[in-house]
N, C-alpha and C positions, 0 to 999 in steps of 0.2 A: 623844538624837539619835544616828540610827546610819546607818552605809549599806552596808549589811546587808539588804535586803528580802526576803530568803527567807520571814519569817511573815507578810506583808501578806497574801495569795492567800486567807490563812486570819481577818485581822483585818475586822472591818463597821465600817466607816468610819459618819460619824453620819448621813450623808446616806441610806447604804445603810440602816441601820436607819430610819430614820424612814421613808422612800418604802417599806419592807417592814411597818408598821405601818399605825394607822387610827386617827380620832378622838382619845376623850379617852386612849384606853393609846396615842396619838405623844407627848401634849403631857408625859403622866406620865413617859417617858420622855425625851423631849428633857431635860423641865425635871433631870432625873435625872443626866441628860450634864454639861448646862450648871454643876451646881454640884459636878464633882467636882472635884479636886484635881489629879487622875491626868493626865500630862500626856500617855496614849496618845487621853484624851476633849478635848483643845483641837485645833487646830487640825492640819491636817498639809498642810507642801509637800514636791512633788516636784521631784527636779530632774536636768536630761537631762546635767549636765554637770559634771565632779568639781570644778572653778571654783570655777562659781555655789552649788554645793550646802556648798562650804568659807566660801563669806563668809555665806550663808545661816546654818550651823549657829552663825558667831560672832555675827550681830546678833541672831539669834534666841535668844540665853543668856538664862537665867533670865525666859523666857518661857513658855506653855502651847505655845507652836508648837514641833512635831517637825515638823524635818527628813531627808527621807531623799533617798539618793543613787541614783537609777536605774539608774545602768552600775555593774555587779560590780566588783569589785575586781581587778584585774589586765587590765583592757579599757580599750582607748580611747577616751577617749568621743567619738571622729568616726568612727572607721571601724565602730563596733561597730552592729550590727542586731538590735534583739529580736524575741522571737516573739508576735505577735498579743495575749498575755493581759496587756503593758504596758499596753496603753487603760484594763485594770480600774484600775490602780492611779492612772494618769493620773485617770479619771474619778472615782474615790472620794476625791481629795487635795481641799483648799481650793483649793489653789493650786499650779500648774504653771511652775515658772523653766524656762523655756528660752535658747537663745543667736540668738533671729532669726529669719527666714527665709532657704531654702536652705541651711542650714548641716547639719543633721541630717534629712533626708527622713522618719527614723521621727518624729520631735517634728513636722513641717509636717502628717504624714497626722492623728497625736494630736489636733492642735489643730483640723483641719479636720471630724475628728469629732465632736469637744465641740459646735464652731461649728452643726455641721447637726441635734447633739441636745438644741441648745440649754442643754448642762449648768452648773452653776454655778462650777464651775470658775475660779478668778480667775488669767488670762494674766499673768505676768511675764518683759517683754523682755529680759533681761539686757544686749541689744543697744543702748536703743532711748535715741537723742539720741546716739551717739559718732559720731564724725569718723573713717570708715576712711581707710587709705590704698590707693593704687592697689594692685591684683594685678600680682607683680613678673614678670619673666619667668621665674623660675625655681620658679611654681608652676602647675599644671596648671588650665586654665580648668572642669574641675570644682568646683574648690576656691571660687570667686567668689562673693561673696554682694553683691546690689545691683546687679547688669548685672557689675562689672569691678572689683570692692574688694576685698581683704585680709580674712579673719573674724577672724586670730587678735589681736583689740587689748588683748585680758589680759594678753599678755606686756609690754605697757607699765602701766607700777605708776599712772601718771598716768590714764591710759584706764579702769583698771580700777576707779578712785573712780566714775566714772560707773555702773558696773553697780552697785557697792554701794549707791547712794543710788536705785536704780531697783528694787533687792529691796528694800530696807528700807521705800520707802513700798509693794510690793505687801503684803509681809508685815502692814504696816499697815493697811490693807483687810482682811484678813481676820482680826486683832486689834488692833481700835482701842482697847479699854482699854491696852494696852500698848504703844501708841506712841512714846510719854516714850522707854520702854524701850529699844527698836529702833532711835531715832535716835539714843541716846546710844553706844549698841552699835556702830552704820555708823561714826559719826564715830572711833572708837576703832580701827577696822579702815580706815579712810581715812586717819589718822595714823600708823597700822605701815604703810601700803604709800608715805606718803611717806619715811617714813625708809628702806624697802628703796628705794626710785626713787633716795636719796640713796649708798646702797650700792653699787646698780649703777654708779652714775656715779662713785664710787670704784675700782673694779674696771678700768674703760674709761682711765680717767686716767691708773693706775698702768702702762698696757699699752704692750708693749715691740715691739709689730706692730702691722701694718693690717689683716691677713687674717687669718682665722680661717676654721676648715672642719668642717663637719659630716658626717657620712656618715648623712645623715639625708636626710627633705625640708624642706623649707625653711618651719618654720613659723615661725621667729624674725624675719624683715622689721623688726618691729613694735620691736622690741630693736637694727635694725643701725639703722632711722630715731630710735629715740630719744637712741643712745648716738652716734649719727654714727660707725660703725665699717662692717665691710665682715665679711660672715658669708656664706661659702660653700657650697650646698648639695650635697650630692652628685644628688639626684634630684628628680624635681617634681612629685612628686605622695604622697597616703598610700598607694594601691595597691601603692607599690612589694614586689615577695617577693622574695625571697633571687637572684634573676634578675635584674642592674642590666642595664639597657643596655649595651652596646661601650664608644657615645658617649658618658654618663655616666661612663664608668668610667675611658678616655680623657681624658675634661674632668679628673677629680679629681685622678688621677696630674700631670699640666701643673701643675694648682694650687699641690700638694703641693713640686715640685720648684722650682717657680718663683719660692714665695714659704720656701723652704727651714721647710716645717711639719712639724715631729715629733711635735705631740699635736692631736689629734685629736678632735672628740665623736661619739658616737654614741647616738641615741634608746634608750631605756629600750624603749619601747612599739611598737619597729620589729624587722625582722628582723636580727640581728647579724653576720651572714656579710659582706655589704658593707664594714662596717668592717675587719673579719678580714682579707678579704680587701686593701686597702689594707695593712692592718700584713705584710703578706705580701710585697707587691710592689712597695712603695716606701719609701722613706724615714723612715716612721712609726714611732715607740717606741712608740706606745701610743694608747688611746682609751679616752675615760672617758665617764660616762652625762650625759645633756641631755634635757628632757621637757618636752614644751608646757605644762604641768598638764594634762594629757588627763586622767587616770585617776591611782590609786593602786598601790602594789603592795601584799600582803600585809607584807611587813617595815615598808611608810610607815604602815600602818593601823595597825600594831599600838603604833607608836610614839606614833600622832595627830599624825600630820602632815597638814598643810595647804600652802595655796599657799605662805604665807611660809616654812614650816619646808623646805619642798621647794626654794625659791627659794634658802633660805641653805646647804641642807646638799647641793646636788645642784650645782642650775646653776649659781653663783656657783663654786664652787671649782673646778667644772670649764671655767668662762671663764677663771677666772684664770691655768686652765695655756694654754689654748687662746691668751691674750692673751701670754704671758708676764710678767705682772704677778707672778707667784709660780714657783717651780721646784715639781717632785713633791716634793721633801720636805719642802715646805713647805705643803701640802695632806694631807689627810688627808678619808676617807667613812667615815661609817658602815657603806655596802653600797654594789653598784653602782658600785665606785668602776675602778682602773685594768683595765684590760681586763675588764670583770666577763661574765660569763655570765648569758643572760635564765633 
């Protein structure tokens, strides 16, 4: 399993080969696929979002289904845009995880394509049965999925059992002999995200404020309604570029002084000068990295990190300064860590 997709463009899915063959050289062939070993001839899902594609590649272990990750490595996977030749890989997969409607416009066009090409393609909601919460005010009504809800409900470990067990039975459709497999696999990745849910609430308990601040946008809601804390964004929307508003910028400085904050988070997968600029003109020591799980970096990949590995080695250590549950030297990152550079 990789997410990596640079050689797809060039790989024939089996779908592709068989609709490119005829007669009895499809069935000599199929039958030829079906009993290899090679786990590039079982199955393959795509998936539009670094999330889905991390709990995917754990239930899907020691299975024939490969896994792959759509958004490059170093992108986010909400604001990022592909060019046109994703539909191939979309339409050649078994199976396509996405996170909903409205959430990613290039995955709603994907899907609407398949839809009208009638392709075999097997849809998985990552979304579908969770409980949003409202859209708070400090996010931009682009961001709404469902008339006026919140999309980001992964960042609650509780929420995100629900995606797990919504991949695990699509994966199941498109390999039912290994189903056993899959559920036993989901269940095992639903009992690491309750012990991290047990974590975070560690972290919140320990905490020596009420306020906390991001020079980010506010994709965390989902983390201040689970932990009952108070997470301040600087801006409201993923648009934001290196250009914060006056009035944001205004609001943040008030925050900062108000609630006497010296550390600070700032997004991995945003622009950094906001932050900077805060550590310039108020009060601030310092900022350390925070990331919705959008995306991966190059140093997270190379590590094989995942949701949890990112949750424990990124954001958790950098709430715990944020909360003052811990001092800086009492924390320590791998990468990313105090004022880090993108």
């Amino acid at each position: 399993m990789t997410n990596d997709h640079s050689s797809r463009n060039d790989r024939w899915s089996r779908r592709r080969i068989v609709s490119a063959a005829g007669g009895a050289a499809v069935a000599g062939l199929a039958g030829c696929l079906g009993d290899s070993d090679d786990d590039e001839d079982g199955p393959v899902a795509v998936a539009s979002f670094f999330t889905f594609y991390d709990f995917a590649r754990r239930i899907a272990a020691e299975t024939p289904v490969s896994v792959e990750n759509l958004v490059p490595t170093g992108m986010h996977g909400h604001g990022w845009e592909p060019d046109p030749s994703i539909q191939r890989d979309i339409t050649d997969a078994d199976a396509f995880i996405h996170v909903g409607p409205d959430f990613q416009p290039w995955a709603d066009r994907a899907i609407d394509t398949l839809q009208a090409e009638t392709q075999e393609t097997r849809l998985i909601d990552a979304r579908e049965g969770v409980e949003l919460i409202d859209l708070a005010d400090s996010l931009d009504d682009d961001e709404a999925v469902e008339g006026a809800k919140d999309p980001h409900f992964w960042l609650d470990p509780e929420l995100a059992m629900t995606s797990v067990d919504n991949i695990a039975d699509g994966l199941a459709e498109i390999a039912p002999d290994h189903e056993d497999t899959l559920t036993e696999h989901a269940a095992e990745v639903k009992s690491e995200l309750e012990a991290l849910d047990a974590e975070w609430q560690a972290v919140f308990d320990a905490a020596e404020r009420d306020v906390t601040f991001l020079a980010a946008h506010n994709a965390f809601a989902y983390v201040a309604e689970r932990y009952d804390v108070t997470i301040e964004p600087l801006v409201v929307n993923l648009a934001a570029d290196g250009d914060v508003r006056p009035a944001d910028m205004q609001r943040a400085q008030e925050t900062i002084a108000d609630n006497d904050i010296r550390h600070i988070g700032a997004a991995v997968f945003e622009p950094i000068r906001p932050a900077q600029q805060l550590l310039e003109q108020t009060d601030v020591e310092a900022y350390y990295p925070v990331t919705p799980y959008a995306g991966t970096t190059e140093s997270w990949h190379e590590r094989g990190w995942g949701y949890l590995e990112i949750a424990r080695n990124v954001n958790m250590p950098t709430f715990r300064l944020l909360a003052d549950a811990a001092s800086p030297e009492e924390v320590t990152f791998e990468d990313y860590g105090r004022n880090f550079e993108p």
